[in-house]
N, C-alpha and C positions, 0 to 999 in steps of 0.2 A: 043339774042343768044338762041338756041333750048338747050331747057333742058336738054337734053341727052348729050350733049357738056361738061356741068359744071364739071364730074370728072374728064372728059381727062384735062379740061385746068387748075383746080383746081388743080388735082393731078398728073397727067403722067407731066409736062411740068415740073414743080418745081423738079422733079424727072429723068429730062432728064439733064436738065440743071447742076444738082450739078451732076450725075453721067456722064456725057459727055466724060471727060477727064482722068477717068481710066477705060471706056470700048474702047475710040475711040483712044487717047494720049498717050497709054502706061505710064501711071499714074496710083500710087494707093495712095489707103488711110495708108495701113500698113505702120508706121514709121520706113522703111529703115534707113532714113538718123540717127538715134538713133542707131541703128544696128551696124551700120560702123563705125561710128564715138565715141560710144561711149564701144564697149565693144572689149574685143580680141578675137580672133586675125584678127580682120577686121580693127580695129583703126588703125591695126599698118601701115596699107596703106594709111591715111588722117592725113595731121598735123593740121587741127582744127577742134572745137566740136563747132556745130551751127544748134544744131536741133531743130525745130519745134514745137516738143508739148511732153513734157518730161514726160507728165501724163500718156503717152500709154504705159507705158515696158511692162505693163500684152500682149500686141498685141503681138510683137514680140518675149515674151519670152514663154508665154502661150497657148493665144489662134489661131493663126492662126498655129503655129506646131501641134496644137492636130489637126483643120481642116483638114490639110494634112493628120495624122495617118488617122483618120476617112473616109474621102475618100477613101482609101487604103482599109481601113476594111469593108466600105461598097460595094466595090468593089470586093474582093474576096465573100462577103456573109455575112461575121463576125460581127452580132448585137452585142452579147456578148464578146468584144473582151477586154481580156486582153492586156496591156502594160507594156511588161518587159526589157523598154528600161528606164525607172522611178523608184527610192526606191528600185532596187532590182525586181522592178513587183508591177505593181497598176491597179485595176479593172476600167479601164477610162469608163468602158461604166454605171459605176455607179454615177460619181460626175456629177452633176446636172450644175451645172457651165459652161460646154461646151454643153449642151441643144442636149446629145446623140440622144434621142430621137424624136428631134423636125421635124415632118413629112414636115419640109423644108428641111432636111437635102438631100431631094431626086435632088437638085438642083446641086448638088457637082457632079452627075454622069455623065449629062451631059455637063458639059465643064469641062476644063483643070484649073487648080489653075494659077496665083490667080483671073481669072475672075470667077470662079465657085465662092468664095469667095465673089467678090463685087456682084454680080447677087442676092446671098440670103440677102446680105443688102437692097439692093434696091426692093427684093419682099415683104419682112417682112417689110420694110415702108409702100409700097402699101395697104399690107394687113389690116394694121393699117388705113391707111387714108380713104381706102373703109368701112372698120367696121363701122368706126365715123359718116361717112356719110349716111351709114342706118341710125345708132343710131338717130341721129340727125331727121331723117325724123319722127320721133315719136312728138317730138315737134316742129321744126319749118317745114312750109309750103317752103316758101324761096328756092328756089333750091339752089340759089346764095350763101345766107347766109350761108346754111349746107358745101357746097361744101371749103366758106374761111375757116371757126370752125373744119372740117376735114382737110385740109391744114394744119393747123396752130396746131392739134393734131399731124400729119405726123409728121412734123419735130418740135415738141419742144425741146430744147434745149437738155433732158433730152433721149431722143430715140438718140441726134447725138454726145452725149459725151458719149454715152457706146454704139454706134451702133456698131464697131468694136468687141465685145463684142458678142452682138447680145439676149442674153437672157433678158432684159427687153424689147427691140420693140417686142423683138419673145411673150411674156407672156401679154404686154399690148397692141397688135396688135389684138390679141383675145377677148379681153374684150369689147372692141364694140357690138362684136357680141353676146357674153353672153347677156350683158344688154337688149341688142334689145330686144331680144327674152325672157329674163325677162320678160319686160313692156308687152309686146305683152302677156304675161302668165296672167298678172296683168288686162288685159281690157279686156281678155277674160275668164278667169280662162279654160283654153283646156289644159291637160297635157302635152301634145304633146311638146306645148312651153317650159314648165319647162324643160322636158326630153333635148331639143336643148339647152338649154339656158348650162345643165350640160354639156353636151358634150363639148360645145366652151370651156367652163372652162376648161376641161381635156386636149382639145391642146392648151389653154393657160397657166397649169403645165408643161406640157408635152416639150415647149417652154421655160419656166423659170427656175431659177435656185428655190433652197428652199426658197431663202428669199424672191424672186418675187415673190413664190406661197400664201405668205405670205399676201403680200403685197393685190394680188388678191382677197386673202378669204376675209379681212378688208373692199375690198370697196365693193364685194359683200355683206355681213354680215350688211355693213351701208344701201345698200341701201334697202335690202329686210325691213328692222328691221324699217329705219324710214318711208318708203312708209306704210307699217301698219299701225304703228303709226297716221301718218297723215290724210292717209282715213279713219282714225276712231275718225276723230275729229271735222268733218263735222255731224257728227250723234249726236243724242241726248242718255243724258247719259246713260238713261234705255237699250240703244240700244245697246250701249258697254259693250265689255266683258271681262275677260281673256283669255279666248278661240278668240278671236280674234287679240287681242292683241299681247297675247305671244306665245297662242300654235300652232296657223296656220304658223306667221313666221318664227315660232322654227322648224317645220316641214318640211315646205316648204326649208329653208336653208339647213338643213339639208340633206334630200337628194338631196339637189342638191349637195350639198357638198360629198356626200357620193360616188354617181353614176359618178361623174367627178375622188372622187380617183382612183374607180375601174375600169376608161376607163385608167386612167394612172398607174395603177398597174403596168405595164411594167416598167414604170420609179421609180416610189415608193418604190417596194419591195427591188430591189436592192441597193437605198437609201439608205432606213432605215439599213438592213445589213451595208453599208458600214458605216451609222451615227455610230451606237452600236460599233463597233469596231474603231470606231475614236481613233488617240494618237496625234491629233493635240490639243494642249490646246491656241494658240493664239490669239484666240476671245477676252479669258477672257486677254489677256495679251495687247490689245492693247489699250494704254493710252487716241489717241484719240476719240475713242470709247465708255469712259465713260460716264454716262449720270453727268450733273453736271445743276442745276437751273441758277447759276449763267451766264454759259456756254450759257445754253438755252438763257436767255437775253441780254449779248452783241452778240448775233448771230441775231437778227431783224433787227438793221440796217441794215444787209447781204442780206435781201430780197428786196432792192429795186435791185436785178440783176434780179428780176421776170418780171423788166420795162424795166433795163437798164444794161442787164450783163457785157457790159465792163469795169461797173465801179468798178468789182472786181479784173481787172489786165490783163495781156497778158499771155497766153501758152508761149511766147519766153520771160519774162522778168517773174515779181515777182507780188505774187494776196495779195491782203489784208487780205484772212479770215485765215493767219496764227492766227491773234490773239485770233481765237477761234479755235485754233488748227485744220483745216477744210482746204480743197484745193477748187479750183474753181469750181470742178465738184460735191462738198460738196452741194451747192447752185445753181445750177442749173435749172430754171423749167420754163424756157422761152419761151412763145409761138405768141409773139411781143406783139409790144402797143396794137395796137389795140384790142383784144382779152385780152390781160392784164385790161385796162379800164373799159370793155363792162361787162367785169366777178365780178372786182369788185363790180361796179355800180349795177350790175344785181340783187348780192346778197342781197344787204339792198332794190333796190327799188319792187324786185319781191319777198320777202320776204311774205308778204300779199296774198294768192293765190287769184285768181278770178274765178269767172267759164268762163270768154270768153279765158283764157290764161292756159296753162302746170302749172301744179304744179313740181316746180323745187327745192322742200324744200330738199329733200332727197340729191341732188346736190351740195345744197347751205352746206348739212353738210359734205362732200366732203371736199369742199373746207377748209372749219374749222376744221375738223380733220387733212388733209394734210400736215396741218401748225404748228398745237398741237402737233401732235403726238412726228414729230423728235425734235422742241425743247424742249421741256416743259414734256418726258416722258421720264422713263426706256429702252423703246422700242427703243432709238437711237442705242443704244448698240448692237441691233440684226439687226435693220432695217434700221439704223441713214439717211441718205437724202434721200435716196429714197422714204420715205416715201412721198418726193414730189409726187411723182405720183397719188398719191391719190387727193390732191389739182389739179393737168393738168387735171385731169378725170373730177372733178367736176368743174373746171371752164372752159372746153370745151361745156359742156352743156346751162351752165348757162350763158356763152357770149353769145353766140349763140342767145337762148330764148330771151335775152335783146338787142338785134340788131333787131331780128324781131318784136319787142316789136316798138321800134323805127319806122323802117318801115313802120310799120301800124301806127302810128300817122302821118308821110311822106304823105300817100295815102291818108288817111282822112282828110288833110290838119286841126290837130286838135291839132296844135304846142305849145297852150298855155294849154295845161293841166298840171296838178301836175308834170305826169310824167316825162313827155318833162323838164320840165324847173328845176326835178331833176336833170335831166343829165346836162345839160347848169351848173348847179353845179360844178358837177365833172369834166366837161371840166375845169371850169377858176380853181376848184381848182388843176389838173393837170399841166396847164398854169406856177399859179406861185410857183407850185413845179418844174416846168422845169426853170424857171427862178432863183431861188435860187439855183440851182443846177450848172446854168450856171455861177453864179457869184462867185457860191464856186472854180466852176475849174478855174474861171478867176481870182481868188488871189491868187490859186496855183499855176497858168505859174506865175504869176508877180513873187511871192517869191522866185520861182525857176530861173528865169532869172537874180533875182537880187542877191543872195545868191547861185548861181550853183554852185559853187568849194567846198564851204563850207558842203551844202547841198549831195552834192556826197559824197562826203569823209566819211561824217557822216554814208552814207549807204551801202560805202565799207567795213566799219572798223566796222559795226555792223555785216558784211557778213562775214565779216573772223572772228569774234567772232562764231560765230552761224555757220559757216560753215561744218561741222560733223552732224548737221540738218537734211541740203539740200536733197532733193531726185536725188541722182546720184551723188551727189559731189564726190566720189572717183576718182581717179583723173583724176578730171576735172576744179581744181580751175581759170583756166584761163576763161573756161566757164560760173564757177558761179559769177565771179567779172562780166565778158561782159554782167551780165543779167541787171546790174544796169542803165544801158546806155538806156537798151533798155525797164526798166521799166517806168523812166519819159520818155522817145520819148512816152511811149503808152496813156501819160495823155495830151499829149501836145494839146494846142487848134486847133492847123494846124496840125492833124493828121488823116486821114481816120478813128481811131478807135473812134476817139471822135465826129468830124466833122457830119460821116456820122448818125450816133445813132442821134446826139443834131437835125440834117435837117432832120430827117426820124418823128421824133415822134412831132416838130413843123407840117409838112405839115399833119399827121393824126389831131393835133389838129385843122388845118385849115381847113381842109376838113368834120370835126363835126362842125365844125361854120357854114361852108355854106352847111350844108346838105340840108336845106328847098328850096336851092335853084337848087338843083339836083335834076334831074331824079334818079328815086329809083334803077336803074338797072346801071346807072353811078355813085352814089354814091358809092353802094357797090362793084363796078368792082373796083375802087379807092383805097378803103381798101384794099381789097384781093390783089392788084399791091402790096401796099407798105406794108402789112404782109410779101407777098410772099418774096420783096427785103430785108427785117428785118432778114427775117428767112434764107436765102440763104447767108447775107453777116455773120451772125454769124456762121453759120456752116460753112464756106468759113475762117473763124478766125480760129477756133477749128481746125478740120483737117487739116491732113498734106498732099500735091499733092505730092509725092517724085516722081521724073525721075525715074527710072527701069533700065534705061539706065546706069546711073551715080548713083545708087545704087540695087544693083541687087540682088532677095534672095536669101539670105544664099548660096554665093556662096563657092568651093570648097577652101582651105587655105590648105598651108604646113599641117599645123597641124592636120586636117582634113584626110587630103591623106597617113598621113603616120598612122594615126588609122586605118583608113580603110584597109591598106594594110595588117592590123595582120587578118589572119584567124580566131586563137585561140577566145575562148567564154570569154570574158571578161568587164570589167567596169574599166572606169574613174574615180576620184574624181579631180575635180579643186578647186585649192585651192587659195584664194585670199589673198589679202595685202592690206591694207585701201591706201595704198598710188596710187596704180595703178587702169587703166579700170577694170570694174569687167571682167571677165573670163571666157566662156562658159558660160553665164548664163543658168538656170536650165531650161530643154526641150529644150533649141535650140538646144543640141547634138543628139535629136531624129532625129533632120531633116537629119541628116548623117546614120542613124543606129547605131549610136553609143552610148552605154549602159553607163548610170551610175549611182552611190548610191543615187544620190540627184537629184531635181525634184521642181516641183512647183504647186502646189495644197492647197486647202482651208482647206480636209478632206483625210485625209489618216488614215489607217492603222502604228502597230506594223510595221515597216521594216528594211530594211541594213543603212538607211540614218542616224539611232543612232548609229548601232555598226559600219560604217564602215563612216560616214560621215564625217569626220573632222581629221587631226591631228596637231600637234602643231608644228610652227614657230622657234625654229630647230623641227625636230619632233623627238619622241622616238622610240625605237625600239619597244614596246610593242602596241604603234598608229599602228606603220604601222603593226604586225600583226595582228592588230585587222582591221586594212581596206583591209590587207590582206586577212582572213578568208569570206572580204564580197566579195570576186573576183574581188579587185581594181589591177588589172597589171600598170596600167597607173597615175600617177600624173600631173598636170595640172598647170604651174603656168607663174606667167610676167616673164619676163628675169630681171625683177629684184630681185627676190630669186634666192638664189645658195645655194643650199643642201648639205652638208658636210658630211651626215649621209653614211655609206660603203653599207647599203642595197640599198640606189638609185644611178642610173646610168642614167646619162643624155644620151637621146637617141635619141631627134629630135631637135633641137633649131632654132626658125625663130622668129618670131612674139609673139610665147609664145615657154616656156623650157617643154617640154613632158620628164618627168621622170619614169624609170622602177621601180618597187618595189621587191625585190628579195624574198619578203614575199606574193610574191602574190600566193594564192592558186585557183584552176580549180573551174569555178563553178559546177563542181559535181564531188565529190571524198567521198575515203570510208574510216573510220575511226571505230575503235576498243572498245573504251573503253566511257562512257556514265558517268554522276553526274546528281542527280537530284534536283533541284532548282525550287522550286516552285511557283515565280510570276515572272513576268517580272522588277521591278524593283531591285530584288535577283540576277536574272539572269545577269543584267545587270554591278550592281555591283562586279561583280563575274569576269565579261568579263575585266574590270577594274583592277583587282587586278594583278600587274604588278609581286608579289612576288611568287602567285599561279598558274594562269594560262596561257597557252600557245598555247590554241588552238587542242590540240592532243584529248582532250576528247571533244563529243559532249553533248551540256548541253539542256535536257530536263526538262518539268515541272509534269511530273508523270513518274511512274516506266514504263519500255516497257516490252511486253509478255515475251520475251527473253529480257535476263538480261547478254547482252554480255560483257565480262572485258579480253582482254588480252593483257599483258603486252608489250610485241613485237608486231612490226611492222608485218602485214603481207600481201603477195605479192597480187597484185590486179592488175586489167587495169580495166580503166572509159574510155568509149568514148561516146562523145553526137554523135549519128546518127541523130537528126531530133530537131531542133529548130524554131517551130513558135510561136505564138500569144497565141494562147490555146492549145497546144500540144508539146509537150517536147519527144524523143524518146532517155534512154539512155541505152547503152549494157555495160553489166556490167560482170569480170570476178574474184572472190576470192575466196584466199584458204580453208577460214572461213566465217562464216556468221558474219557478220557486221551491221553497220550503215550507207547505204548511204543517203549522208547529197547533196540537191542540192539546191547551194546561193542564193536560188529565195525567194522572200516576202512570207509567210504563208498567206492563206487567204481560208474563208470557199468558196464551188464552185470549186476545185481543187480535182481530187480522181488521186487515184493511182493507175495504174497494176502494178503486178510483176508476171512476167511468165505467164499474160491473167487473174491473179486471183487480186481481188480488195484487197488493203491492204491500212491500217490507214497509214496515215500521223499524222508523229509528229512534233509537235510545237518546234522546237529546235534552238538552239543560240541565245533566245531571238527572231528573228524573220523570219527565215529560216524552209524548209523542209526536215524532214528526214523519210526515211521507212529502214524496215528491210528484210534484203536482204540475201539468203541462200547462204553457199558454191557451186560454180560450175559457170554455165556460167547464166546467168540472161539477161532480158529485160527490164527494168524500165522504165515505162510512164505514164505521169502527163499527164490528161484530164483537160481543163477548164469548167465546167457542171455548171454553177452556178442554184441552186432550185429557187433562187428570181425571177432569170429572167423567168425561164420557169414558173412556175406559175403565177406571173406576167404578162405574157404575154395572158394564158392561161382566168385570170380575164379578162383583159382587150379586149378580144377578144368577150368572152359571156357576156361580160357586153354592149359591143357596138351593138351588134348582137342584145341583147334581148329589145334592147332601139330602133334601128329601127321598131324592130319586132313587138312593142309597137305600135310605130308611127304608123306604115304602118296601123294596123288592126283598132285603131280609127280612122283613114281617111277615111279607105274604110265603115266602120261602119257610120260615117257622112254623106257621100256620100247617103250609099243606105235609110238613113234614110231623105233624103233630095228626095229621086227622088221618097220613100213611101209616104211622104205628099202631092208631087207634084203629082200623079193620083189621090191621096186621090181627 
């Protein structure tokens, strides 16, 4: 096969094939069928729930409706683009999570959602399996080899259970190419490199979310720190330094670290703003998330899914790592046997460098950090599985290096060396690790065939104990009992999930048995085949193909049409019951236009989702003027609540009951009289007190220039002229100079005209805007101007400029000093 061949069939083919059927079929990967089925007012059109892969809500609640907005926004122009269809108003183009900035994003403009959608899936793997495959050309020769070990990077396991997602393939899709140009820095020392090597990193920030970039810095950080390390151990002691040791790598990381923030300032600055004004505290609150030693060691057994992931359970049925509080995609970093094996092996027998072979030590600690870090650290807390990633990276390398390692004992025909006949090791002891593994599952059919009724039962009646657990169980109990059925189907010995893994990883061990007896370029076409099928039939598990047809997005509902039909400026709250589907999940009502307090995000801001987010089961009248105050007109609930309360008024009833709130107030109206309360949790409690307040006074946290108090009502008209993204126009007419208060989320990057003249914006109701507006007729307009992003942008522009700028003049400087020797 002609060398040039090895990416298309290594990587475009593996890549045609899993993407075939939602560019050609009218198939996507978005779990529809979870959509319809499980939440209102879609369910109320299907009488059973039988979805796919119940890990994904974040797809369909989160991230493919913000794709949409964005689209939208990059479509009119809007980099900076607020959404005030979220909390009241959330600065989406700052949470890093939906990877704003990711210079894939330019992919969205040429086609129509949702192929615009799988298109940037499918190029952000590319980008990833061509990276690797440079990378790789650094140490193995192998075309063949580089071409599987890229492959098998593409799709590990860990890029196609958050590829929907998209910010880890988007962040470690880059990294390739960083590293490359790393090493390339390392065996030439030419700045040039370094300066590349930062850049990749800044479109692999730029691509990730915070904890990806995280993750990024770590493995860069390891490798710069131990490659030092090690080539200076080759030297004799006299010869070693501190200054080489710690202050070249300290430096050298460093601005690379430094010059990759500044290409992504754009992304950064407005981070950080949006980090500093966080009022999400859930990090700290989430149980499974603690680190615990204990925890860390019953979660090892959990890694043989690095071999064999089905043996952690079915997406359609139940996984085992609940017992360390952890889901399937917890454990995740599968990049097949083969490459699983090769990586191991690699690391103990390459361990000893030599000079005819790569020194892969820096790799090999990759792989042992990878491993360390999420169980056995603090660090799970912030980083907890992903930290696999760092382990794929370095056992990407290190298989690799250790196949061609192989190889070349193959050509040399030089089979009985140390080497060789280490590996012969790790095959038989592979062998009868597949063998005890098979005769484990083969006394679990027995027991289960012979004890089934019993055995069910036991796992029904632990399910309905436990069931308030489940992810989604609300109601859905007839779902969660069906999962038990189809959790033993997924162990069964006659089942494709078991069958095909136990036949897939026997014929790679056969195929290391008779390697001596193959051709070097039939061998490894062998592996790469049955990586390739490894890796396509897991990710063929994971995803979900839903029809389009027989679930369609986010189509139009009663419920839907009769929101849309109110002109008026207003917001929703839906309100749930444990017993029924959940309800408008949060962002799916953006996909309509339609506004509400609550929202789904990692990092937010102060906003309406506390003062206006919730009220109680009957509710009070003091609830609803306080969701009132946050411009709730609409309530949201199953038709199995009926509200009693005289302020609502049932207004649409189908599928879900849409209720009026007669306390609902305009999102911008003008008010009289002011108290000042000085934190936000004062504030809050204040909003609370059923006995004092009522909403008529606007509550600030410092005194305003004018210190308005009048006791009467006085005559006014608000009308919103102009409501977009970043620009709010309202005309405003009173007899007095007042307070106009408008329901939108406070947040810095927002200024204010009134009459053409710029005026403060105050922090009021807890987390609302207000300015002070004169008697007569008036103009009020909120700009969204955020400073982060414009500076930010500004960095990251002469940061990039002056790095080419760099580049260009010692290339040309090399050149002419290359063509002065040569007349020389």
């Amino acid at each position: 096969m002609k060398k040039h061949l090895f990416p298309f069939v290594f990587l475009v083919v593996p890549l045609i094939l899993l993407f075939a059927p939602v560019l050609m079929l009218n198939k996507t990967f978005v779990p529809l069928d979870q959509l319809h089925t499980m939440n209102l007012p879609y369910a109320a059109a299907h009488d059973s729930v039988d979805v796919y892969n119940h890990f994904l809500t974040d797809v369909i609640a989160q991230v493919y409706p913000y794709k949409v907005r964005l689209r939208e926004n990059l479509k009119r122009g809007e980099i900076a683009s607020w959404n005030p269809s979220l909390f009241g108003g959330h600065p989406h183009y700052a949470s890093t999570s939906f990877t704003h900035f990711d210079p894939t994003n330019v992919i969205l403009l040429f086609a129509d959602m949702p192929a615009a959608y799988h298109w940037q899936m499918l190029i952000k793997l590319l980008i990833a399996g061509v990276g690797m495959y440079l990378l790789l050309g650094v140490f193995v020769r192998n075309e063949a080899v580089r071409g599987l070990f890229a492959m098998a990077y593409m799709l590990n396991s860990m890029f196609i259970a958050t590829m929907q997602h998209q910010w880890i393939v988007g962040a470690l899709g880059w990294m390739p190419y960083c590293i490359w140009l790393l090493w390339r820095y390392f065996d030439t020392k030419r700045l040039p490199y370094a300066i590349g090597s930062a850049l990749f990193l800044g479109l692999a920030f730029l691509a990730g979310s915070l904890q990806i970039d995280a993750i990024c810095v770590i493995i860069l950080t390891v490798l710069v720190v131990a490659r030092a390390w090690w080539s200076e151990q080759g030297k004799k002691r006299e010869e070693r330094s501190l200054k080489t040791l710690v202050l070249h790598p300290t430096i050298l990381a460093g601005g690379i670290f430094l010059l990759a923030f500044c290409a992504a300032a754009v992304m950064f600055l407005p981070s950080i703003e949006l980090f500093l004004h966080n009022f999400n505290v859930r990090l700290n609150q989430q149980e499974n998330r603690q680190y615990s030693l204990v925890r860390g060691l019953m979660s090892v057994p959990l890694l043989i899914s690095f071999a064999f992931p089905e043996l952690l359970g079915s997406v359609r049925g139940y996984d085992i790592t609940k017992i360390v509080k952890a889901t399937m995609n917890d454990f995740t970093a599968y990049m097949g046997f083969v490459p699983f094996l090769l990586g191991l092996w690699g690391a103990v027998a390459l361990w000893k460098p030599r000079a005819d072979k790569a020194d892969v030590r820096p790799f090999i600690a990759l792989m042992v950090l990878g491993i360390l870090i999420p169980l056995f650290t603090p660090a799970y807390k912030f980083l907890y599985h992903r930290c696999f990633l760092i382990y794929i990276m370095g056992l990407t390398v290190v298989g690799a290096v250790a196949l061609d390692e192989l190889l070349r004992q193959n050509t040399a025909h030089t089979f009985e060396t140390s080497l060789d006949k280490s590996f012969d090791k790790w095959r038989k002891y592979a062998l009868v690790g597949m063998l005890m593994l098979c005769g484990g599952l083969l006394v679990g059919n027995i027991m289960f065939a012979v004890k089934h009724e019993a055995i069910t039962a036991m796992a029904r009646t632990y399910i309905e104990r436990n069931m308030e657990q489940g992810q989604l169980a609300a109601g859905n109990r007839v779902w969660m009992l069906g999962r038990v059925t189809k959790f033993f189907a997924h162990y069964s010995l006659f089942a494709p999930t078991m069958i095909v893994p136990i036949a897939s990883i026997g014929a790679a061990l056969m195929i290391f048995a008779f390697r001596t007896r193959l051709r070097h370029h039939l061998f490894v076409a062998s592996l790469a085949a049955l990586t390739a099928f490894q890796l396509l039939f897991s990710a063929w598990l994971w995803l979900p193909l839903v029809d389009v047809d027989k679930y369609p997005f986010y189509p139009p509902t009663q419920a839907t049409n009769f929101l849309q039909r109110d002109t008026t400026h207003f917001r929703i709250l839906p309100v749930w019951d444990a017993a029924s589907y959940r309800l408008f999940q949060p962002n799916m009502t953006d996909m309509y236009g339609i506004a509400s307090v609550q929202g789904y995000e990692s990092i937010f801001p102060p906003n309406l989702s506390r003062s206006g987010g919730g009220v109680e089961i009957p509710p009070t009248t003091h609830s609803l003027r306080l969701v009132g105050l946050a411009n709730v007109k609409y309530l949201a609930t199953s038709t199995a609540i009926r509200f009693e309360h005289p302020a609502l008024t049932l207004v649409d009833s189908g599928a879900v009951n849409i209720w009026q709130n007669a306390y609902w107030r305009d999102r911008a109206y003008m008010t009289y009289r002011y108290e000042v309360v000085k934190t936000p949790d004062a504030q809050y409690a204040r909003m609370l007190d059923t006995n004092a307040y009522n909403g008529h006074s606007v509550l600030l946290y410092n005194e305003p220039s004018q210190q308005i108090l009048f006791a009467d009502t006085v005559t006014n008209t608000v009308r919103i002229g102009l409501a977009e993204n970043n620009r709010v126009v309202i005309h405003v007419q009173t007899a007095e100079a007042g307070y106009f208060v408008l329901a939108d989320t406070w947040y810095p990057g927002w200024k204010a005209l009134v009459n053409g003249n710029v005026q403060e914006i105050l922090q009021a109701n807890f987390a609302q805007r207000a300015v002070i507006v004169p008697a007569g007729e008036s103009t009020v307009e909120f700009r969204f101007e955020p400073a982060s992003f414009r500076v930010g942008a500004w960095v990251s522009a002469v940061s990039i400029a002056a790095s080419m700028l760099v580049c260009m003049v010692m290339s040309v400087g090399k050149r002419s000093s290359k063509n002065s020797q040569s007349a020389i």
